[in-house]
SESEMI-573354 format. One line per field, with one value per atom (N, C-alpha, C): residue number from 1; residue in one letter; x, y, z. Coordinates in pm, 1 decimal. Layout:
! SESEMI-573354
resi	(NUM/...)
resn	(A/...)
east	(X/...)
north	(Y/...)
up	(Z/...)
//
This chain:
! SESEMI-573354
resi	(1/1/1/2/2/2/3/3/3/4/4/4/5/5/5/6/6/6/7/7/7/8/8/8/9/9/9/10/10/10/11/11/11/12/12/12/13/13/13/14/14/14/15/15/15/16/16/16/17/17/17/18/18/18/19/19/19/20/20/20/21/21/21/22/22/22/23/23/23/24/24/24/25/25/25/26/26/26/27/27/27/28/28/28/29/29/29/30/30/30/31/31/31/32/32/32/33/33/33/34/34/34/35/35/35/36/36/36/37/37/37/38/38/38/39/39/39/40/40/40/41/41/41/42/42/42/43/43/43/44/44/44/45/45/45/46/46/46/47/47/47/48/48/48/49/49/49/50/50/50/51/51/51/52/52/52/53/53/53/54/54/54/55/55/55/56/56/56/57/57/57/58/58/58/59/59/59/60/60/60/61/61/61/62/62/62/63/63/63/64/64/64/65/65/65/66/66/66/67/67/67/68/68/68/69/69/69/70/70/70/71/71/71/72/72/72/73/73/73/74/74/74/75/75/75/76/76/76/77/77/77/78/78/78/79/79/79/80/80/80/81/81/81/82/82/82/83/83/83/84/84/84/85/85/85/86/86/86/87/87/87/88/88/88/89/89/89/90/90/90/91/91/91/92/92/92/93/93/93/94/94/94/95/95/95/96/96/96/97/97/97)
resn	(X/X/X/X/X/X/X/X/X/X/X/X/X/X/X/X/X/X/X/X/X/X/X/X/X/X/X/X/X/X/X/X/X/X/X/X/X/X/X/X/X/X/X/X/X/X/X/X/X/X/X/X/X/X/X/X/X/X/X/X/X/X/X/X/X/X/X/X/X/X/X/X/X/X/X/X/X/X/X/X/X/X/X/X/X/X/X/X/X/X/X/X/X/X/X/X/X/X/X/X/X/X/X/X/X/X/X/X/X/X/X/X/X/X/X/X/X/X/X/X/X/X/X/X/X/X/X/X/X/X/X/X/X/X/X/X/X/X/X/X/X/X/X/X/X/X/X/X/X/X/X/X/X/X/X/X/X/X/X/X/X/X/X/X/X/X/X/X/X/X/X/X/X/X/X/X/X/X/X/X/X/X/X/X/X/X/X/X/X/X/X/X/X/X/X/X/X/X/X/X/X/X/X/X/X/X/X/X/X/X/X/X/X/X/X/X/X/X/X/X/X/X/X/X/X/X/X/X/X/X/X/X/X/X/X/X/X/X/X/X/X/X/X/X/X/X/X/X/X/X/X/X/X/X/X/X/X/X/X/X/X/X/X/X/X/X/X/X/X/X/X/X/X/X/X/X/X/X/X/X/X/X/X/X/X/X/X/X/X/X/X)
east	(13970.3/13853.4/13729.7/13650.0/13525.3/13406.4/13369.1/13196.2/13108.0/13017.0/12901.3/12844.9/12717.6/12571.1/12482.2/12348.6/12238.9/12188.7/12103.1/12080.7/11899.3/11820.8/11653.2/11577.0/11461.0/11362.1/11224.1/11243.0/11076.0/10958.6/10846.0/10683.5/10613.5/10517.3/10403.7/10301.3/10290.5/10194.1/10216.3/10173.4/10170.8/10182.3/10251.3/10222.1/10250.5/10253.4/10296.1/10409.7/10429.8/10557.9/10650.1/10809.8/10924.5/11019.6/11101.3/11221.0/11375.5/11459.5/11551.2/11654.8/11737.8/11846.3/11959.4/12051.1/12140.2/12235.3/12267.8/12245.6/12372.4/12431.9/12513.4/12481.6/12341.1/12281.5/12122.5/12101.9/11917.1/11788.8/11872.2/11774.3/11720.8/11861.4/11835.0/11809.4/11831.5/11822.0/11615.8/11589.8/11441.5/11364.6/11402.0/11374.5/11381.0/11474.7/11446.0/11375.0/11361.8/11236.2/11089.3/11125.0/10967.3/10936.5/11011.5/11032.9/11006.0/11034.1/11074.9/11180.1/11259.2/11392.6/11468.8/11484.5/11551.3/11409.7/11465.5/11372.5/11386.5/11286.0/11321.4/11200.9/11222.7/11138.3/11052.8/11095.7/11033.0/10936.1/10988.8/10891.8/10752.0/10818.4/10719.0/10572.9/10620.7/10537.8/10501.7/10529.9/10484.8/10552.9/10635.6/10723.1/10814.0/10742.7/10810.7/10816.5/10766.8/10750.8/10857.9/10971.3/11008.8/11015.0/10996.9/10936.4/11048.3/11198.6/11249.2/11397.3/11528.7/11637.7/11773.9/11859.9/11985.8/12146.0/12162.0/12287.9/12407.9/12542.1/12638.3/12734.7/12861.6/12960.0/13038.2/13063.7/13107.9/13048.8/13019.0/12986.7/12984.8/13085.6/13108.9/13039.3/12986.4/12911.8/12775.7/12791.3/12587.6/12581.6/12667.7/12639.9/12614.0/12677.8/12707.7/12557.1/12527.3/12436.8/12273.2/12325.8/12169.2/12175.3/12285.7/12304.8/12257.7/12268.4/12227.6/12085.3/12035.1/11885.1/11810.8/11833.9/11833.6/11813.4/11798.0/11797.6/11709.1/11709.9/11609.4/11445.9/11407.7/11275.6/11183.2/11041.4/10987.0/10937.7/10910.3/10867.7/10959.3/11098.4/11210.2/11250.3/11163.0/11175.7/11076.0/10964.9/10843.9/10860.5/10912.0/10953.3/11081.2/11151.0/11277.2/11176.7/11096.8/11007.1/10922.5/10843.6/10786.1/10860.8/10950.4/11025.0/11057.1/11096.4/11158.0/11000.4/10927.9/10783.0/10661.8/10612.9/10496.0/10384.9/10390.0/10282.0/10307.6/10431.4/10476.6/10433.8/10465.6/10457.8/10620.1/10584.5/10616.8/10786.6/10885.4/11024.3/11074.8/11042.7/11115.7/11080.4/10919.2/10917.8/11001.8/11084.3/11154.7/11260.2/11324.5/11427.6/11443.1/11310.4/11306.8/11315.9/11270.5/11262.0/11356.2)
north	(13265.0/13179.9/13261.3/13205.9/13272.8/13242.4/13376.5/13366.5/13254.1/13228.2/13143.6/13176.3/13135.6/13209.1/13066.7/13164.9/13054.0/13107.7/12929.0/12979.0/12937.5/13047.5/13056.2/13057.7/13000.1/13009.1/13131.5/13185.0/13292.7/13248.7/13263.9/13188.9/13340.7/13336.5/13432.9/13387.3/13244.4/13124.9/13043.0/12943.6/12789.8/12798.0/12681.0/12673.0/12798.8/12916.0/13028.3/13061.1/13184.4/13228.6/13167.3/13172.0/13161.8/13237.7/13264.2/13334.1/13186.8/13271.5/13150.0/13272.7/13259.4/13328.1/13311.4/13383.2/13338.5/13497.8/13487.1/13555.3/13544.7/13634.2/13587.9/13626.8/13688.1/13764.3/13747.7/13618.3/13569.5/13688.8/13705.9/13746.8/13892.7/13984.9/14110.1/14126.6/14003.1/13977.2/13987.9/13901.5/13847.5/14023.9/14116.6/14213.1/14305.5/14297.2/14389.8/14317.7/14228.7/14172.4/14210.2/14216.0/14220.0/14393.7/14453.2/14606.1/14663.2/14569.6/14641.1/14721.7/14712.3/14830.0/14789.9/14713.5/14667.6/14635.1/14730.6/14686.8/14592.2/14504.6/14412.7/14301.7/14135.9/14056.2/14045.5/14018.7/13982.1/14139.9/14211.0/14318.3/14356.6/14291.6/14303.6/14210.7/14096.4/13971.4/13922.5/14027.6/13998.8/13892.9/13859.8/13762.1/13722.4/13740.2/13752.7/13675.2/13514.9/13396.7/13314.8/13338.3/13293.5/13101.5/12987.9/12849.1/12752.7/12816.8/12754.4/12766.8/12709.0/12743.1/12676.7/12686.1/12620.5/12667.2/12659.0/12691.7/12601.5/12720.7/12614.2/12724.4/12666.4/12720.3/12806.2/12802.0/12904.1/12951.2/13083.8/13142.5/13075.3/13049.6/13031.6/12864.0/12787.7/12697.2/12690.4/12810.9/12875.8/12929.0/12998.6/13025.0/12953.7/12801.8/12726.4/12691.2/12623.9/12582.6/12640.3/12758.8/12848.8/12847.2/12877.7/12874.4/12714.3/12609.8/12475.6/12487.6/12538.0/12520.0/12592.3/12733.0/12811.5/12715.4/12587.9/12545.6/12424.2/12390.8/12293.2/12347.2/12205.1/12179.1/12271.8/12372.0/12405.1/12255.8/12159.0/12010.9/11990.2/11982.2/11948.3/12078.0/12209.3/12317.6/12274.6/12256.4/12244.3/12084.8/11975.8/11908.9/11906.6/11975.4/12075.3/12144.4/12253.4/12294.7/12217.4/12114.0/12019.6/11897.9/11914.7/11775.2/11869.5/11988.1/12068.7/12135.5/12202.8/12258.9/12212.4/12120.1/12071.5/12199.0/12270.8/12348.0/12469.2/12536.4/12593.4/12733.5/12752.9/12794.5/12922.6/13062.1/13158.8/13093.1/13088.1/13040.6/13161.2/13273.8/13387.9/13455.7/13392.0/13383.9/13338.9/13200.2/13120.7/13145.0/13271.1/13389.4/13481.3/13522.0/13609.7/13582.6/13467.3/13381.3/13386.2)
up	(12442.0/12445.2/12406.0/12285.9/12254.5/12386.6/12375.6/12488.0/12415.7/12505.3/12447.1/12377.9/12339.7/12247.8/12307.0/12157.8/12171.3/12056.1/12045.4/11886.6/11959.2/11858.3/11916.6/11832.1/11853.4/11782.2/11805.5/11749.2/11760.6/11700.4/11762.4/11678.3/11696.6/11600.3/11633.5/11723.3/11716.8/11725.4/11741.7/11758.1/11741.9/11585.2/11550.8/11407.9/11330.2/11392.3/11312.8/11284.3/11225.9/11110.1/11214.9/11193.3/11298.3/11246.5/11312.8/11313.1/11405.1/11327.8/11389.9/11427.3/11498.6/11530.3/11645.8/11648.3/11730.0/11777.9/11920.4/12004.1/12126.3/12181.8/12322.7/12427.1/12421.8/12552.9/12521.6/12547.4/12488.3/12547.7/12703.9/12750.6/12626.2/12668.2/12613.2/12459.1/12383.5/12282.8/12200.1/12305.3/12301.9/12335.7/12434.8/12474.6/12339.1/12296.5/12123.4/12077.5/12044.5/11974.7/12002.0/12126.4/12121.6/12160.9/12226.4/12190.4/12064.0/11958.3/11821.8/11821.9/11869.3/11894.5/11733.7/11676.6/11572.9/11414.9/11355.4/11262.3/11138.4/11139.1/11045.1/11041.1/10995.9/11015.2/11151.9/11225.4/11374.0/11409.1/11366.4/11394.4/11285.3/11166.3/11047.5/11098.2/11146.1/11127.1/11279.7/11408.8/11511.3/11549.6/11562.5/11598.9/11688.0/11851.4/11960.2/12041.2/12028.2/12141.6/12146.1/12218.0/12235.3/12272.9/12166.1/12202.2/12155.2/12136.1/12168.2/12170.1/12236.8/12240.9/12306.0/12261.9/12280.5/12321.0/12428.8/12474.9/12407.1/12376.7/12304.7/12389.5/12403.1/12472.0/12413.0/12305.6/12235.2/12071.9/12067.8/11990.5/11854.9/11811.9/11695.9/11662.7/11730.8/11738.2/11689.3/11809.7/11801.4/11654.8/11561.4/11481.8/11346.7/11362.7/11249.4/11261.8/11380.0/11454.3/11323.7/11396.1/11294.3/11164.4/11106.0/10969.3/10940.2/10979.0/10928.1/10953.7/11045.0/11102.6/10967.5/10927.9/10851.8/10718.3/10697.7/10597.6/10577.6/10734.2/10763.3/10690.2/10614.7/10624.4/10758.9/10738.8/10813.4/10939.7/10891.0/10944.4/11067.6/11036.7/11126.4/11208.4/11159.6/11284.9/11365.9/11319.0/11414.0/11511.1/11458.2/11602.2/11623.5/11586.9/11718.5/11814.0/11793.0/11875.6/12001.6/11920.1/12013.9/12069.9/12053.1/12139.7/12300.5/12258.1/12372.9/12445.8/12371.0/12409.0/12354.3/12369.5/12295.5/12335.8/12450.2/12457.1/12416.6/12343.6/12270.4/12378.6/12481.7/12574.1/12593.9/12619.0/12570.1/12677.0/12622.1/12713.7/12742.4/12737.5/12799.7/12930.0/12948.5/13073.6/13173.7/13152.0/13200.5/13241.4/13142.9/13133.9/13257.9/13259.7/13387.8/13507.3/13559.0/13667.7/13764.2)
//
């Protein structure tokens, strides 16, 4: 049986750049990000708010999952975003809790 994942969204901002990705450990995941421990986009472009995200039960879900998102219109990321966070309000706080 495959582990879970999640597939996430990163903002700089409201309305700002995003990052999409997918993950089987969100928490520690979001923690390189915003560490910069991994170099790449999200570190180029400040890209650490966690505003939005989705549990799927197995991995291989979460991944199709992103790869389709990955293709979506910016429009249909941004209310994926606001249906779940209209106040686009940092969700990794939520993490720690």
């Amino acid at each position: 049986m495959e582990r879970g994942g999640y597939v996430y969204i990163l903002a700089s901002k409201r309305n700002g750049t995003l990052y999409i990705g997918v993950t089987n450990n969100l928490g520690r995941r979001i923690g390189e990000h915003r560490s910069g421990a991994v170099p790449g986009f999200t570190r180029t472009y400040g890209v650490h708010r966690l505003v939005w995200y989705e549990r799927h039960e197995d991995i291989r879900d979460a991944i199709a999952r992103e790869k389709a998102m990955k293709k979506w219109l910016r429009a249909w990321k941004l209310r994926e975003i606001e249906a779940l966070n209209p106040e686009w309000r940092d969700l990794a706080d939520d993490l720690n809790a």
